[in-house]
DRENVEX-902618 format. One record per residue (C-alpha): residue in three letters; y, z, x. Coordinates in steps of 0.05 Angstrom, whole numbers, plus 5000, padded with zeros to 4 digits. Example, Ala and Ser with C-alpha at 12.3 -4.5 7.8 and 13.67 -1.06 7.14 Angstrom:
ALA491051565246SER497951435273
***
This chain:
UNK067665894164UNK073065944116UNK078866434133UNK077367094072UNK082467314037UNK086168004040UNK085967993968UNK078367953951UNK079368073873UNK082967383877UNK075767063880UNK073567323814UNK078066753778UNK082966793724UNK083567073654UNK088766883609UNK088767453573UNK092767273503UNK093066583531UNK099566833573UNK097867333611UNK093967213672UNK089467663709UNK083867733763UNK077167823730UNK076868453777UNK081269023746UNK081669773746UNK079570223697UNK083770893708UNK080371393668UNK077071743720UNK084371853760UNK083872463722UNK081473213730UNK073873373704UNK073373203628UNK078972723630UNK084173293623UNK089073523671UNK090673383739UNK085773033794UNK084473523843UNK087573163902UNK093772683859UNK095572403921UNK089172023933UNK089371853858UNK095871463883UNK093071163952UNK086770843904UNK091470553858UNK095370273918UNK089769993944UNK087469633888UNK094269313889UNK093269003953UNK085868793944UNK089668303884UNK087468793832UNK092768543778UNK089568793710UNK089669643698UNK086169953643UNK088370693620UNK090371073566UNK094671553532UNK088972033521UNK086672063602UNK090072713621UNK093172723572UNK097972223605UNK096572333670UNK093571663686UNK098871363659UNK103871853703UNK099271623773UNK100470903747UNK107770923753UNK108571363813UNK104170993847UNK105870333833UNK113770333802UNK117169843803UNK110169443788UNK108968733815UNK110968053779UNK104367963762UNK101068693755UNK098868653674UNK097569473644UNK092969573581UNK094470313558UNK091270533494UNK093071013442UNK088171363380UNK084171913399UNK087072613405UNK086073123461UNK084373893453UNK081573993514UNK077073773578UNK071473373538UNK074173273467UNK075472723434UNK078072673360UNK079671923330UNK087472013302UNK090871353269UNK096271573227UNK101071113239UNK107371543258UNK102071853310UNK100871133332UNK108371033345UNK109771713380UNK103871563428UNK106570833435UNK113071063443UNK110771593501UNK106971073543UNK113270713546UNK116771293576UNK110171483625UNK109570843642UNK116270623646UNK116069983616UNK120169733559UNK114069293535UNK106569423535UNK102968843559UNK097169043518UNK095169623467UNK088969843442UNK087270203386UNK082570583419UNK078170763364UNK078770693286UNK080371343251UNK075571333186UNK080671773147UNK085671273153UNK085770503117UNK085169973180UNK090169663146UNK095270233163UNK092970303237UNK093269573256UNK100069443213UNK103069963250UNK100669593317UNK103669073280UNK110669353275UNK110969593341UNK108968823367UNK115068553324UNK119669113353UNK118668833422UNK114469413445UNK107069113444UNK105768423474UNK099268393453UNK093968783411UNK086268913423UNK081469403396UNK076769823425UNK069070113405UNK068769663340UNK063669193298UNK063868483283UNK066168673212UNK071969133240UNK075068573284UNK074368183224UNK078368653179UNK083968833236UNK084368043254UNK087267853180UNK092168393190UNK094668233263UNK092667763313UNK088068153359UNK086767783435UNK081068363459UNK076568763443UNK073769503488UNK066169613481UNK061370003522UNK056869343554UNK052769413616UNK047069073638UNK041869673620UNK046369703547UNK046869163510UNK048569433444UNK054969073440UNK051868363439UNK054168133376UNK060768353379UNK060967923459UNK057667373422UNK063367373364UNK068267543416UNK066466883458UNK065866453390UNK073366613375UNK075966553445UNK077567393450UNK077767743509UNK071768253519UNK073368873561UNK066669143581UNK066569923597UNK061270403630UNK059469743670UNK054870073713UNK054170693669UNK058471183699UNK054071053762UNK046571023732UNK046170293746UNK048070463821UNK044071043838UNK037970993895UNK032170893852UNK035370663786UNK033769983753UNK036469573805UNK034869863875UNK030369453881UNK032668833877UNK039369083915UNK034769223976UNK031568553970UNK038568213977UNK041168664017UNK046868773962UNK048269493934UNK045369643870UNK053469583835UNK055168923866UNK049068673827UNK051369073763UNK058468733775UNK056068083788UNK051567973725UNK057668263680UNK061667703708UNK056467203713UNK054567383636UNK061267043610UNK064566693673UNK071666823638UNK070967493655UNK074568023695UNK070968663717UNK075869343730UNK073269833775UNK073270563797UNK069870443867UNK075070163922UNK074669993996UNK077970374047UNK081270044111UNK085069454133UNK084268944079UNK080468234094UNK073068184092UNK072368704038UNK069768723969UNK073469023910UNK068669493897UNK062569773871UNK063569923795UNK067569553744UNK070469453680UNK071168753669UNK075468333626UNK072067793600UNK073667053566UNK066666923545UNK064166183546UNK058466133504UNK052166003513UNK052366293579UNK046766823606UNK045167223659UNK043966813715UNK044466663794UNK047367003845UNK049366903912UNK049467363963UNK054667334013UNK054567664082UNK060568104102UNK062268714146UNK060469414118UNK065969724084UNK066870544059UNK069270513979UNK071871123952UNK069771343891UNK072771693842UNK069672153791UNK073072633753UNK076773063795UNK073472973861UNK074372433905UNK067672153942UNK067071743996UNK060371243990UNK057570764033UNK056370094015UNK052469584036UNK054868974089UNK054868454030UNK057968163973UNK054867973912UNK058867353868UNK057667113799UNK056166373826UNK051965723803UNK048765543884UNK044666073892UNK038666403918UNK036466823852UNK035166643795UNK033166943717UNK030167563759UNK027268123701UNK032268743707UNK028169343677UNK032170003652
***
């Protein structure tokens, strides 16, 4: 049998995400580092750190966050967790909605509010450059034009490598793309939601990145007796790895992020249980096999607002492959 690798997330494969920045198709998505709401302090900030250090060494290399989760707080964890960050560690931050408190969420895009936040995530970050920025949603009271250009500026300053969107139509990437040249786009895209399909299926005709969130719906898709226990207990598999592996398996360019992490010595373990995957779509492609691949048990932790919760999973590992043992199975919300 082939030796496994301490860093698991290394067998998702490779995204080039801008075509210069590569990544493992298994990321992080931070939000959750946060206290309940997404505001304030995690309960226990000190395991908030261990998770982010374990993802590290599981060859988690892609991080999601935001200047709005905390506020800044994720972005705080990030650094003292991981500062100075590996060679080859890429951070998405994203900057655009407004905080008032635990809960609320208001779109703001005026572009010197666009450069303060930009300019902020620099400093909580540390980093001189931001390896990608999101507009994390489009303010309606403001001309895209405005928003995007002032992305725009900030890329020709030095302080944005690259720009994506996030939560937009077809028409909107459109718009923003004549203005700036956009490498990803943020939707909420899960097996049980597919409301985003046209903007994947634009996103893998243009060769853009697709960064799927709520990938197993904030835990829905994973809970004993939702849409896929079932089939989980069929192959053995917990119902997330199956969530995670049809995500990937969807667009084989893509990376999935997630909040649920193994705990222990690393080799024979799985990244995780929940994701938020980065995706190079390849078209054409659907849902299809999977192979299920016996390992040793393993205890994720899983956070979720502010508390910390530790979950059993099951003893396998589900991978996005072509061999396999199922096929075109009917998933049912």
């Amino acid at each position: 049998m082939a030796q496994e690798s301490a860093r698991p997330a290394d067998a998702s494969g490779v995204y080039r995400l801008g075509g210069d920045l590569p990544v493992n198709r298994l990321g992080y998505g931070a939000m959750q580092l946060t206290g309940p709401g997404v505001w304030g302090e995690p309960k226990d900030p000190e395991e908030a750190v261990r998770v982010l250090r374990r993802a590290a060494e599981l060859g988690v290399n892609f991080i999601d966050t935001a200047d709005s989760y905390g506020p800044f707080v994720s972005e705080q964890l990030i650094r003292k967790a991981l500062h100075p960050y590996p060679q080859d560690l890429v951070i998405a931050t994203k900057g655009g909605l407004s905080r008032s408190g635990p809960g609320d969420w208001r779109a703001l895009g005026r572009p010197e509010y666009l450069r303060q936040q930009t300019e902020l995530s620099l400093r909580h970050l540390g980093v001189e450059r931001i390896d990608l920025y999101q507009l994390h949603r489009i303010d309606p009271k403001v001309p895209l034009a405005d928003q995007v250009g002032e992305l725009l500026l900030l890329q020709r300053e030095g302080k944005i490598r690259h720009i994506g969107l996030s939560e937009v139509t077809v028409e909107q990437i459109k718009e923003a793309r004549k203005i700036a040249d956009i490498v990803s786009v943020q939707n909420l895209y899960n097996l049980a939601d597919r409301g985003a399909e046209d903007v994947l299926e634009y996103a893998e005709r243009e060769n853009l990145g697709f960064i799927p969130w709520f990938p197993i719906a904030t835990g829905q898709l994973a809970r004993p007796g939702g849409p896929l226990d079932t089939l989980a207990k069929e192959l053995g598999a917990s119902p997330s790895q199956l969530a995670l592996a049809w995500l990937l398996r969807r667009s084989p360019g893509d990376a999935a992020h997630s909040r649920y992490l193994p705990r222990g010595p690393p080799g024979g373990e799985h990244p995780g249980r929940a994701g938020h995957v980065v995706r190079r779509p390849v078209p054409g492609t659907r849902p299809g096999r999977l192979t299920v691949t016996r390992r040793r048990p393993v205890s994720p932790l899983c956070m979720a607002g502010d508390q910390a919760e530790r979950l059993q999973s099951s003893s396998t590992y589900v991978r996005a492959s072509t061999s396999d043992s199922v096929q075109g199975r009917k998933m049912t919300r």
